[in-house]
PATI-935952 format. One record per atom (N, C-alpha, C): residue in three letters; z, y, x. Coordinates in steps of 0.001 Angstrom, whole numbers, plus 500000, padded with zeros to 6 digits. Each point is the difference from the previous one (the first is absolute). Example, Ala and Ser with C-alpha at 12.3 -4.5 7.8 and 13.67 -1.06 7.14 Angstrom:
PATI-935952
ALA507800494310513190/ALA500000501190499110/ALA500000501200500900/SER499280501050499650/SER500060501190500820/SER500730501090499230/
This chain:
PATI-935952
UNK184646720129056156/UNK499166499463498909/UNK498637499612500565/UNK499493498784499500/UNK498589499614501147/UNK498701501062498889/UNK499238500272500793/UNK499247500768499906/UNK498765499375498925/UNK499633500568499134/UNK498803498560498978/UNK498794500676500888/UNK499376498624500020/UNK498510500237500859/UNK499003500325499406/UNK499635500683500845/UNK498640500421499787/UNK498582499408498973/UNK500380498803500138/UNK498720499145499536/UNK500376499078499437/UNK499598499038499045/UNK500514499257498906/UNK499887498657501326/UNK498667500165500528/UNK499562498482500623/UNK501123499510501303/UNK500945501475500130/UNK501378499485501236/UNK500784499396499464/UNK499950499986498793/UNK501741499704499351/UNK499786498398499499/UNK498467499472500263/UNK500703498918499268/UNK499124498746500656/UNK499907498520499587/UNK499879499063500625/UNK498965500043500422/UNK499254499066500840/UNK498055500001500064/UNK499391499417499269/UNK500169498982499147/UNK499577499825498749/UNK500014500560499049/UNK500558501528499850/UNK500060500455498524/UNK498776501425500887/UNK500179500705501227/UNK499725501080500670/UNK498421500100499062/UNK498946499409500583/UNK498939500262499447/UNK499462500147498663/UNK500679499523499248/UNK499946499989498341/UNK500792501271499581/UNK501025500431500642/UNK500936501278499832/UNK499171501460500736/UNK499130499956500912/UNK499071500646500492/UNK498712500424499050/UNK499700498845499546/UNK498939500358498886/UNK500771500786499230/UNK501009499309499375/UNK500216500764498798/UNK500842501255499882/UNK499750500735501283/UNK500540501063500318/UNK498717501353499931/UNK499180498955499880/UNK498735500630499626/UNK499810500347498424/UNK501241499760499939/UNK500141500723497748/UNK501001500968500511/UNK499159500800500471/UNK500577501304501259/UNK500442500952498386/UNK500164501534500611/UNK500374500987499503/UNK498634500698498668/UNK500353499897498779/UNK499312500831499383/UNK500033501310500707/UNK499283500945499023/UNK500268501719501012/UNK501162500326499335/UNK500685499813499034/UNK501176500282499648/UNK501181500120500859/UNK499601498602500881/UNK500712499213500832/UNK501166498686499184/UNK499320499935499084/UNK500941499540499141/UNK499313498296500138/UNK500321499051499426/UNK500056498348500833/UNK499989499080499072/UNK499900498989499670/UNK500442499003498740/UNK499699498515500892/UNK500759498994499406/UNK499738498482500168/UNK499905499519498635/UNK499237498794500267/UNK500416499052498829/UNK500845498654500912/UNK500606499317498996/UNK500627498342500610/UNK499591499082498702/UNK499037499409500384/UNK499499498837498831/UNK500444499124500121/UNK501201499603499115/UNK500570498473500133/UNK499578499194499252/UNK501151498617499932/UNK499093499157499150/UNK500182500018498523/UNK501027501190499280/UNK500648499973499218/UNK499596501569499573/UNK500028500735500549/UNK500275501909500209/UNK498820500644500703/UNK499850501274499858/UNK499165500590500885/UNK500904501275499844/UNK500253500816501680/UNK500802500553499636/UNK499530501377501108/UNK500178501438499442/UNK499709500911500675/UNK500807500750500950/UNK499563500792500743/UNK500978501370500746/UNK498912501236500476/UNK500399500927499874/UNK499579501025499908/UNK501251500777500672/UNK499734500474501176/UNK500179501268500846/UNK499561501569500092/UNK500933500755501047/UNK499203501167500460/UNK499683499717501349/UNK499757501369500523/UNK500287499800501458/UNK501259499864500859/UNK500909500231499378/UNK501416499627500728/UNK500241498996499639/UNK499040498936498986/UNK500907498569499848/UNK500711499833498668/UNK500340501658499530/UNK501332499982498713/UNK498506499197498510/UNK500889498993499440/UNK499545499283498982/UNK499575500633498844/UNK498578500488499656/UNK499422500568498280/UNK500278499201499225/UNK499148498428500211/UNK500200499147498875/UNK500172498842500559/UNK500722498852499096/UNK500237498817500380/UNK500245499244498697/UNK498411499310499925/UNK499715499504498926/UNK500227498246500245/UNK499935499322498692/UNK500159498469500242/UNK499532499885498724/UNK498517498731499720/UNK499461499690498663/UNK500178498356500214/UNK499994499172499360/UNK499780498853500080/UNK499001499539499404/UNK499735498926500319/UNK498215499418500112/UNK500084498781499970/UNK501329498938500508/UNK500176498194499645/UNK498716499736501143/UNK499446500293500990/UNK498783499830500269/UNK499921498604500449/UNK500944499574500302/UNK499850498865500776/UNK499794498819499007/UNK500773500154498652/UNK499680498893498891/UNK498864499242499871/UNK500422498707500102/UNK498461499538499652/UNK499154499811501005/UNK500221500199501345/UNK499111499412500851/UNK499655498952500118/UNK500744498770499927/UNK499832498859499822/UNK499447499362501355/UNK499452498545499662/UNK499486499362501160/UNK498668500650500287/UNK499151500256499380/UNK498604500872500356/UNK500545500606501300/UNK501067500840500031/UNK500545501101500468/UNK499050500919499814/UNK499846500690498833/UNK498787500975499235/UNK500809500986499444/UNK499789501131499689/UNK500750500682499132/UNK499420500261498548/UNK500530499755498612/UNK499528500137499374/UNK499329501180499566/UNK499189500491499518/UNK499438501210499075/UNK501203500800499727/UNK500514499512499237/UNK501168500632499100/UNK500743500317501010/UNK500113499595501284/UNK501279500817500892/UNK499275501465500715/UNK498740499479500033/UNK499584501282500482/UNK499855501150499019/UNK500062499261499152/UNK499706501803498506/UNK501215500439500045/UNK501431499443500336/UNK501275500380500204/UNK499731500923500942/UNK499634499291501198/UNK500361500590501317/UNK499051501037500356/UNK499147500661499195/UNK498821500861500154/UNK500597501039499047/UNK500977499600498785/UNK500570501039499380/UNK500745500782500830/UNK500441499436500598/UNK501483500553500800/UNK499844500720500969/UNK498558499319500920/UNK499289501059500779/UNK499153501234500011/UNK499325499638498696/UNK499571501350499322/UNK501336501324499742/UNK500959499457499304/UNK501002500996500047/UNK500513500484501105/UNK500005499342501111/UNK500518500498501642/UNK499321500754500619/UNK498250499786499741/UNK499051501217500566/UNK499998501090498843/UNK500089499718499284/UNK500108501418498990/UNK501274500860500440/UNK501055499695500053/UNK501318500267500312/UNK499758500889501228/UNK499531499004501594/UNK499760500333500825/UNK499217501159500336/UNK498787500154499002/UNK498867501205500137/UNK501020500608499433/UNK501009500158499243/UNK500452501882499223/UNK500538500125501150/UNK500648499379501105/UNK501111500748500657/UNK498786500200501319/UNK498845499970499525/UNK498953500250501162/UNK499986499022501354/UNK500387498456499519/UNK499644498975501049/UNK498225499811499674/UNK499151499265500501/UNK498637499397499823/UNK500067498933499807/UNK499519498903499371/UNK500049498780500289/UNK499707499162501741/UNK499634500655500362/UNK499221499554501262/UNK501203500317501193/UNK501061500988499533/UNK500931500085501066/UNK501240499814499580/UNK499979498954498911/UNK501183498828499490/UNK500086498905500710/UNK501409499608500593/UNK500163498674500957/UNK500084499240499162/UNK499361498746499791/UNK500365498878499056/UNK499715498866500807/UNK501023499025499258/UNK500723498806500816/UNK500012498903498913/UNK499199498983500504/UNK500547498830498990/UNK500647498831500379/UNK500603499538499471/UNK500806498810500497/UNK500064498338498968/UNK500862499106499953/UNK500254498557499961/UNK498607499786498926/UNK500193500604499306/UNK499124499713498484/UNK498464500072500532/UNK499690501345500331/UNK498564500125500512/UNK499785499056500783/UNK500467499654501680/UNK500081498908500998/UNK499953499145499311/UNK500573499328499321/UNK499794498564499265/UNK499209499686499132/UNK499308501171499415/UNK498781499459499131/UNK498436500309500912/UNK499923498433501192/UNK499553499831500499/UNK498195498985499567/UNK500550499795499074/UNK498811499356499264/UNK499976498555500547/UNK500912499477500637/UNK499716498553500425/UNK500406499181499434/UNK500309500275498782/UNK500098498834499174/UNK499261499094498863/UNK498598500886500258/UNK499006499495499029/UNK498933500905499525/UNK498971500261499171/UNK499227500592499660/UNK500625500760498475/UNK499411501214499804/UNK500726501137499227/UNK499349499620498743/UNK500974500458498665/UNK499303500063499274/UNK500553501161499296/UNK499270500176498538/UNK500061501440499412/UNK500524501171500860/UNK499477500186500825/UNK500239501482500678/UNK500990500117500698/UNK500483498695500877/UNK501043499837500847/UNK499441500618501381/UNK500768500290500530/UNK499477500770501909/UNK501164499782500620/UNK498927500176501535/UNK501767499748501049/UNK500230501602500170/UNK501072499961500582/UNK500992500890500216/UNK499125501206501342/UNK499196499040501022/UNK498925501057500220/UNK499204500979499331/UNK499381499238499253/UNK499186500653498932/UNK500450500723499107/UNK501412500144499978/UNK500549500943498917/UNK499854500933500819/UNK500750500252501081/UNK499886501212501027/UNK498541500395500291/UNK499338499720500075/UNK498481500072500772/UNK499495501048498499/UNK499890499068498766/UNK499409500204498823/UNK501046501192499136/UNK500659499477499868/UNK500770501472499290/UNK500857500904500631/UNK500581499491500734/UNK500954501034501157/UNK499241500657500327/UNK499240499551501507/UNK499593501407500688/UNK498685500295498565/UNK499008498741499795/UNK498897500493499452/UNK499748500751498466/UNK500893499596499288/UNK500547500864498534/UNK500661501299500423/UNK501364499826500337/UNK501310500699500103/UNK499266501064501498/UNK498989499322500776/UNK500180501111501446/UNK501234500093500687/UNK500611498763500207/UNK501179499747501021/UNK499305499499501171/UNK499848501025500691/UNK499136499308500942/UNK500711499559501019/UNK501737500463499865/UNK500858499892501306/UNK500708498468499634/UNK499439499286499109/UNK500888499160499584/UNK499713498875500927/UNK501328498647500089/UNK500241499302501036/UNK500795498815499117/UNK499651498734500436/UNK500935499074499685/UNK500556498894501333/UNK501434499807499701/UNK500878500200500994/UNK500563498562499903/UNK499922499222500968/UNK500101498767500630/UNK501568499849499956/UNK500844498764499468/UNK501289499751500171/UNK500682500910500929/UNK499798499937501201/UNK500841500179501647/UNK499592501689499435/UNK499160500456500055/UNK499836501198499726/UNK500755501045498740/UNK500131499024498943/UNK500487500808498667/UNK501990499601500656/UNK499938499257500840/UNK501814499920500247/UNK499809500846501163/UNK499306500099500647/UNK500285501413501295/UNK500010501342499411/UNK499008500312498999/UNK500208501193499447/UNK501454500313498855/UNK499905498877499464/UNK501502499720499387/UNK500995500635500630/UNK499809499286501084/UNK501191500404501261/UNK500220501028500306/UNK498842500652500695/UNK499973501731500497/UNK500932500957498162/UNK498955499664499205/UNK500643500672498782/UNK501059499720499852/UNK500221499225500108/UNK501892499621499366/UNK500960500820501054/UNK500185499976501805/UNK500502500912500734/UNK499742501398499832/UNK498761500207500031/UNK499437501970499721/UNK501261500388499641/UNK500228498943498767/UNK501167501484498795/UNK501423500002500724/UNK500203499396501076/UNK501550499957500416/UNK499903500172501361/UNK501397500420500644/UNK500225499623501562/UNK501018499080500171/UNK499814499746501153/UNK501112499122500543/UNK501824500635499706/UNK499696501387500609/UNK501689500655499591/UNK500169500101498387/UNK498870500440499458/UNK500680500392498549/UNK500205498749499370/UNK499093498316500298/UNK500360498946499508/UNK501827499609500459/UNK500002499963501280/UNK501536499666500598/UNK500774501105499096/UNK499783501148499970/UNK501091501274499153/UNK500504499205498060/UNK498347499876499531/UNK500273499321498858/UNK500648498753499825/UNK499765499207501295/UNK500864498472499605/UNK501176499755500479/UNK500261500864500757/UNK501278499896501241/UNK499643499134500861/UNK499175499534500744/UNK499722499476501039/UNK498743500090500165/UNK499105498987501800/UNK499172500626500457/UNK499183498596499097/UNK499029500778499813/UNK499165498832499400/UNK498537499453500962/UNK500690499488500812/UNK498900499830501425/UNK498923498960499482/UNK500309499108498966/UNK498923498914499840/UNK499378500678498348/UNK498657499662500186/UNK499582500284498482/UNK499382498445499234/UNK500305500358498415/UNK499204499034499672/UNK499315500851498865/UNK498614499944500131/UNK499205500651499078/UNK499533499444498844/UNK500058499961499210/UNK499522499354498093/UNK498879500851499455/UNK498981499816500164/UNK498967500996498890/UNK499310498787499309/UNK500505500162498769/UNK500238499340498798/UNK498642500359498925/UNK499217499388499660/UNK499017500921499328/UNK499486498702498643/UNK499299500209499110/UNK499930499290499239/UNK499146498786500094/UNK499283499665500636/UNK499457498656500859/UNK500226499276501288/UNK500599500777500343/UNK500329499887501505/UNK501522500614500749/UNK500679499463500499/UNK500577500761501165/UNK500451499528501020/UNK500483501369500951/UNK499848499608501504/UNK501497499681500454/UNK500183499191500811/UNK500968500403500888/UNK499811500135501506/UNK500912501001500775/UNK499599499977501544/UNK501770500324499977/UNK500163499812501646/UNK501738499796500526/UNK498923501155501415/UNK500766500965500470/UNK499791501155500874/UNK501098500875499838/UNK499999500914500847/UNK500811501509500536/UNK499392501007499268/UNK499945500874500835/UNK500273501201499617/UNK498361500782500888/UNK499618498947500465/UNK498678500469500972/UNK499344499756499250/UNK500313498169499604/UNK498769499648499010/UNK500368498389499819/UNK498809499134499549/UNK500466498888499468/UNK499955499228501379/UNK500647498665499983/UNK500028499261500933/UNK500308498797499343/UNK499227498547501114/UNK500809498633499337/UNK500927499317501254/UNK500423500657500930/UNK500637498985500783/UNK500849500741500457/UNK501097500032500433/UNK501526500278500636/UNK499988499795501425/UNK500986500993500633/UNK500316498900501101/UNK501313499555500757/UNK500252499279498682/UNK500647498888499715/UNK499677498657500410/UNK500036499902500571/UNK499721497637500459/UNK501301499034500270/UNK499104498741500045/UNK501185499274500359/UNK500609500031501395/UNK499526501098501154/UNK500825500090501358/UNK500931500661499476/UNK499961501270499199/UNK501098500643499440/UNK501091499747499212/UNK499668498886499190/UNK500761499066499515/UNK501059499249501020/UNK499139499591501018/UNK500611498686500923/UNK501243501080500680/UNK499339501236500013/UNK501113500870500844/UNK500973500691499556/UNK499686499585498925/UNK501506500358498990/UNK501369498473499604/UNK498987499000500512/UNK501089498998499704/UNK500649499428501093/UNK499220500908501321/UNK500666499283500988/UNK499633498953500843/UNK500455499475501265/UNK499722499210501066/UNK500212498347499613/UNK501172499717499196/UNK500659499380499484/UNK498883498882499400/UNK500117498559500290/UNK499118499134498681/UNK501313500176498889/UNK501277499349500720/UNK500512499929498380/UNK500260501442499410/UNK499527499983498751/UNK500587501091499292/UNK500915500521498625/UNK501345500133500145/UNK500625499860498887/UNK499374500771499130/UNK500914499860498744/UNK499932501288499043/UNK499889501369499894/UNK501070500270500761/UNK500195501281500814/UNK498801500885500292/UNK499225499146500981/UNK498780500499500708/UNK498996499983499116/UNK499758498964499078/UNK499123500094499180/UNK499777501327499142/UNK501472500577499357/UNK500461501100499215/UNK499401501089500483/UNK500535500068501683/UNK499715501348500589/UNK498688500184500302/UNK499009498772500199/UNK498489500308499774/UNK499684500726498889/UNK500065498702498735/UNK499728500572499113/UNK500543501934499340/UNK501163500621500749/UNK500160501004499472/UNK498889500679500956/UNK500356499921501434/UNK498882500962501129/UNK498612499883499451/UNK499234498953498988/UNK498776499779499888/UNK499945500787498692/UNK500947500363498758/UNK499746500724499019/UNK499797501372500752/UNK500514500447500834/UNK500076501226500332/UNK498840500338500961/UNK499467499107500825/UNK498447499804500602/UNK499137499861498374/UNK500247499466499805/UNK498632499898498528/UNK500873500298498476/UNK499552501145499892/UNK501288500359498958/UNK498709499744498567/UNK500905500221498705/UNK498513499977498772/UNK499785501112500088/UNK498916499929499832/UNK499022501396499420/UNK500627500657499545/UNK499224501586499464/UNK500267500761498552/UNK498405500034499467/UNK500433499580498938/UNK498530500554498829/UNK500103500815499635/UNK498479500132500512/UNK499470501609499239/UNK499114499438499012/UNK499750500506498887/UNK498866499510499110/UNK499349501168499633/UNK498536499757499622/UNK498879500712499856/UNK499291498895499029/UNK499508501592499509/UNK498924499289498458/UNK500392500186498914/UNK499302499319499003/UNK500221500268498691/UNK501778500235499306/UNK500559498918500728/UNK501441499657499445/UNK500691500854500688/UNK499587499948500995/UNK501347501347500959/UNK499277501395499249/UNK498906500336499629/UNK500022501482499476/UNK501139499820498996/UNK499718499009499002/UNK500879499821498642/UNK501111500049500098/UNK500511499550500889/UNK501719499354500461/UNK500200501729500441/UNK499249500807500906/UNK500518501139500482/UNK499987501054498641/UNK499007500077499223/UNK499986500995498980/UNK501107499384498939/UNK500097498586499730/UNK501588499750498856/UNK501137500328500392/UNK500357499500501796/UNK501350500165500464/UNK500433501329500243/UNK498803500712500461/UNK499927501703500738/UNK500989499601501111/UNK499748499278500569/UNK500236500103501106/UNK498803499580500943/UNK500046499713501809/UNK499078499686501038/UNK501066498452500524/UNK501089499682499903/UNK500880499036500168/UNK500412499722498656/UNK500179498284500257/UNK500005499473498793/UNK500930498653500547/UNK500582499129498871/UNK500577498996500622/UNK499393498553499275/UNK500211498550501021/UNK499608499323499136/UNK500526499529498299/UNK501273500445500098/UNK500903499824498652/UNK499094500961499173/UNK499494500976500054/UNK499092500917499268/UNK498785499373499464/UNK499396499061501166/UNK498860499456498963/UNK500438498971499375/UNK500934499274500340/UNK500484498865499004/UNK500495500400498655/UNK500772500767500136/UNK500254500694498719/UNK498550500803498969/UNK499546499979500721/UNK498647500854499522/UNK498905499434498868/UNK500056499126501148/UNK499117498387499402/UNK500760499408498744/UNK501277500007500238/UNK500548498665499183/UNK500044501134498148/UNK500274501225500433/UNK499403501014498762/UNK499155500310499275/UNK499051500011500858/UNK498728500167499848/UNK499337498845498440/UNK500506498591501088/UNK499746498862499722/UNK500258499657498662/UNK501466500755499557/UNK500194499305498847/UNK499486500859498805/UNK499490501202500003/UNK499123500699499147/UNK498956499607499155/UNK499942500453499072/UNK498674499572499532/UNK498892501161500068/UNK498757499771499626/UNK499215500668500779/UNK500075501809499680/UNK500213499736498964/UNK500141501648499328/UNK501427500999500848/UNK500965498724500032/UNK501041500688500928/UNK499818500023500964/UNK499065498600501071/UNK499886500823501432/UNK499157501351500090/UNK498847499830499243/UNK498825501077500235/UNK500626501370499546/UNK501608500257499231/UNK500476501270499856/UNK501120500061501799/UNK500665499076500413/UNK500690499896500877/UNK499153500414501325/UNK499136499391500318/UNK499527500090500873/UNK499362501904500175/UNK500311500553498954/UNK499159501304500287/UNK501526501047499746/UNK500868499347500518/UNK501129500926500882/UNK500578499655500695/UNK500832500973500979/UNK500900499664500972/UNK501302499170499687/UNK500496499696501107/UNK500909498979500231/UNK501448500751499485/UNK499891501335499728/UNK501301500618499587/UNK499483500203498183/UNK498616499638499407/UNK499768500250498762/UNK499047500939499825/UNK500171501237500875/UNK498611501072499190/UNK498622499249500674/UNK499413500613499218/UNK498852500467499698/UNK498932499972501105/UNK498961499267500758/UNK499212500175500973/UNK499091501184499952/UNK499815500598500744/UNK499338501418500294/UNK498163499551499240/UNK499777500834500049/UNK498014500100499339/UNK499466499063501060/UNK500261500910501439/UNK499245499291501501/UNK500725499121500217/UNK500927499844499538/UNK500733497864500416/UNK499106499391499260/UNK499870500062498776/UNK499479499183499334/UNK498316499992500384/UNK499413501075500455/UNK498676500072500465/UNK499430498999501238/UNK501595499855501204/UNK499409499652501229/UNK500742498680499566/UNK500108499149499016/UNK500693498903499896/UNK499209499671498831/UNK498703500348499777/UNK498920499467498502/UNK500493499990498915/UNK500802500631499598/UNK500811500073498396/UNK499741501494499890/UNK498676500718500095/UNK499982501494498976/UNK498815500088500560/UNK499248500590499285/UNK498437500475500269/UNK499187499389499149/UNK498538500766499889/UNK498886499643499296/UNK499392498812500201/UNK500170498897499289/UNK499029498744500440/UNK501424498916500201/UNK501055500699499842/UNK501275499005500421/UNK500647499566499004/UNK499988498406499874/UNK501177499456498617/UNK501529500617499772/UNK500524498996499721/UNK501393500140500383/UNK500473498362500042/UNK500320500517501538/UNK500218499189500810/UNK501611498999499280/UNK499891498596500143/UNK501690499357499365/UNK500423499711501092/UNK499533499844501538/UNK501033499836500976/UNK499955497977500219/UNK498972499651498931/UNK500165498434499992/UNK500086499212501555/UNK499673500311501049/UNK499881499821500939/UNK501453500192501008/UNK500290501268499627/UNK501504500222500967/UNK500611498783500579/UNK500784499051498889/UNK500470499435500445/UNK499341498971501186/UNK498882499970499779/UNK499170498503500287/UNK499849500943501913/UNK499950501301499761/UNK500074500625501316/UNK501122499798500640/UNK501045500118499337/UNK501111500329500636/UNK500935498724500862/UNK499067498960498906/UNK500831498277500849/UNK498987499782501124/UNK499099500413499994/UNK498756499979501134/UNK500975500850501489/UNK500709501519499529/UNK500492499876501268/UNK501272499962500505/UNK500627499499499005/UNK501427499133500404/UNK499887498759500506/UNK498834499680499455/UNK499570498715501395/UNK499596499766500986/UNK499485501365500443/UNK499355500497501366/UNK501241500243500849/UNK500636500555499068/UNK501572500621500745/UNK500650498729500606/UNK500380499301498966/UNK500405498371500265/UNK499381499193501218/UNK498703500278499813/UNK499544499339501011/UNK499972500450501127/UNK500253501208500581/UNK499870500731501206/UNK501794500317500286/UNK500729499254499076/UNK501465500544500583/UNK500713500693499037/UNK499322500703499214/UNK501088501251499858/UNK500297499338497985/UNK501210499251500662/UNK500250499472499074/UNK501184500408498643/UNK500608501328501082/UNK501443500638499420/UNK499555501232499059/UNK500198499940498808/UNK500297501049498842/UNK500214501109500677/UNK500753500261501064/UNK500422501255500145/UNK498837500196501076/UNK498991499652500193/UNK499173500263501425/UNK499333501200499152/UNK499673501452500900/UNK499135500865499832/UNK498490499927500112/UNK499184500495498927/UNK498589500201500504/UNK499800501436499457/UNK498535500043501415/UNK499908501300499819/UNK498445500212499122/UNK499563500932499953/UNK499189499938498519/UNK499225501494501003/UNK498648499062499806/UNK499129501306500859/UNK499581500782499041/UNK499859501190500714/UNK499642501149498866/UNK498578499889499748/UNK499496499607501168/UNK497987500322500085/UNK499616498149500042/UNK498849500421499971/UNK499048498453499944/UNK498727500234500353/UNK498977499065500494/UNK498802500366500433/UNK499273501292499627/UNK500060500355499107/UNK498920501285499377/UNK501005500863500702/UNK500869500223500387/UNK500739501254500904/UNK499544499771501719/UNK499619499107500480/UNK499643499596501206/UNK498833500552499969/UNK499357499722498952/UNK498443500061500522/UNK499350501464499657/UNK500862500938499074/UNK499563501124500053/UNK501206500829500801/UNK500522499505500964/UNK501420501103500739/UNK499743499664501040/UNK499760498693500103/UNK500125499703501850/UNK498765500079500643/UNK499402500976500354/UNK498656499528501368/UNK499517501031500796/
């Protein structure tokens, strides 16, 4: 079994190292106990640890934050009174189990980054996405560990989180085979990533070329059928498809409905096309049980924004509009067969950043 390292800043790319260093500096209360936030563009979502890592709380509020940015690229007023609700409840939360604000990792991503202000001059109480962090994050809230996280960066950490929760043997044990290529999906409500990598980490190039090609078809100019065939089989098996793993919002959902960590693509098609034909009162009761009928637990519904103080009730209007988003990712990267497996990470950034360093 490979040994987990020592330090958060070994395990992962050099573009993410220094930003994962800081925020390793939302060190240990004296409890020893830990928390993150993940500010998306849609959600803001918590974790709360001990010192061994085992999970207290795992909260999820939604906030729409990203609505409404528009060409200004400003954020309106109104997204921040959302998104200041939600954070107020996370440091309150955080202080009972004896975190500080000041040694909370917080991370922002697509929504914050993009409300860059270059699209014009603000009006009624519009701000960029700096100034939210600067002004109410660290300077309201006292997040002083907080960070906002550049494309390449929010898909490297993607990445690391999405492997953490699995290995290489227990993935091959669950699928029946070795799953040497990865394709990673962290799917989030403004944004998502894709990266193609192993089991080390992400990568974009193979080595695969066209000499390897040429040396599979032979010396020969003419080339029948035959030869053509037997390339093409030797080259599926040099560059085989991926397996997806997905991370984020939809893979928590997909893992807490199915109860399972493997899932198939016939599962989300069917899922979707259910979902879909509901009306809203029936998805928003559907969606808050499992795939065999009972009942979702208190903490399902907590770490998936459907239970808690300050929380609607959620209709799920979105599912579907998620779910064709990554049957087309699938499509587009290959994995085009119903019966193809994905695997469904257990953890996501806020487990990286208070477990690994």
């Amino acid at each position: 079994m490979t040994r987990r390292p020592k330090t958060l800043a070994t395990t992962i790319a050099a573009p993410l190292s220094l930003l994962l260093l800081l925020a390793s500096g939302a060190a240990h209360a004296r409890s020893g106990r830990r928390a993150a936030i993940d500010f998306g563009s849609s959600s803001a979502k918590l974790v709360i640890v001990d010192h061994k890592g085992r999970v207290l709380a795992d909260l999820k509020h939604s906030t729409n934050f990203g609505r409404g940015i528009g060409k200004r690229r400003l954020l309106p007023k109104a997204n921040v009174g959302r998104a200041m609700t939600a954070l107020r409840r996370f440091v309150g939360i955080a202080r009972r189990y004896g975190v500080q604000p000041k040694d909370i990792a917080f991370i922002a991503t697509a929504a914050t980054r993009n409300a860059d202000g270059n699209g014009g001059g603000s009006k009624g109480g519009e701000i960029t996405g700096r100034a939210f962090i600067d002004q109410h994050v660290k300077g309201t809230l006292g997040l002083l560990g907080a960070r906002v996280l550049d494309g390449e960066q929010e898909a490297q950490l993607g990445y690391r989180a999405a492997i953490s929760g699995w290995t290489r043997e227990r993935a091959a044990k669950k699928l029946g085979y070795d799953p040497s290529r990865l394709l990673i999906i962290d799917q989030g409500g403004g944004s998502h990533q894709v990266l193609h990598g192993d089991w080390s980490g992400p990568n974009r190039s193979t080595q695969v070329g066209s000499l390897s090609v040429d040396a599979l078809l032979g010396k020969s100019y003419a080339l029948g059928k035959t030869s053509l065939k037997k390339a093409d089989r030797a080259l599926r098996e040099l560059v085989t498809t991926p397996t997806a793993l997905l991370t984020g919002g939809l893979a928590k959902f997909l893992r807490v409905h199915f109860q399972k960590d493997v899932i198939t693509r016939r599962d989300v098609q069917r899922l979707r096309r259910r979902l879909a034909g509901l009306s809203k009162k029936q998805r928003s009761a559907a969606i808050r049980r499992h795939a065999d009928g009972s009942a979702l637990s208190k903490n399902e519904l907590r770490a998936l924004g459907m239970y808690g103080a300050g929380v609607g009730k959620p209709s799920g209007r979105k599912l579907p509009a998620k779910m064709t988003l990554l049957l087309r990712v699938l499509d587009l990267n290959g994995i085009g067969d119903k019966r193809a497996k994905l695997l469904l990470a257990p953890k996501d950034a806020r487990h990286v950043l208070v477990t690994q360093w």
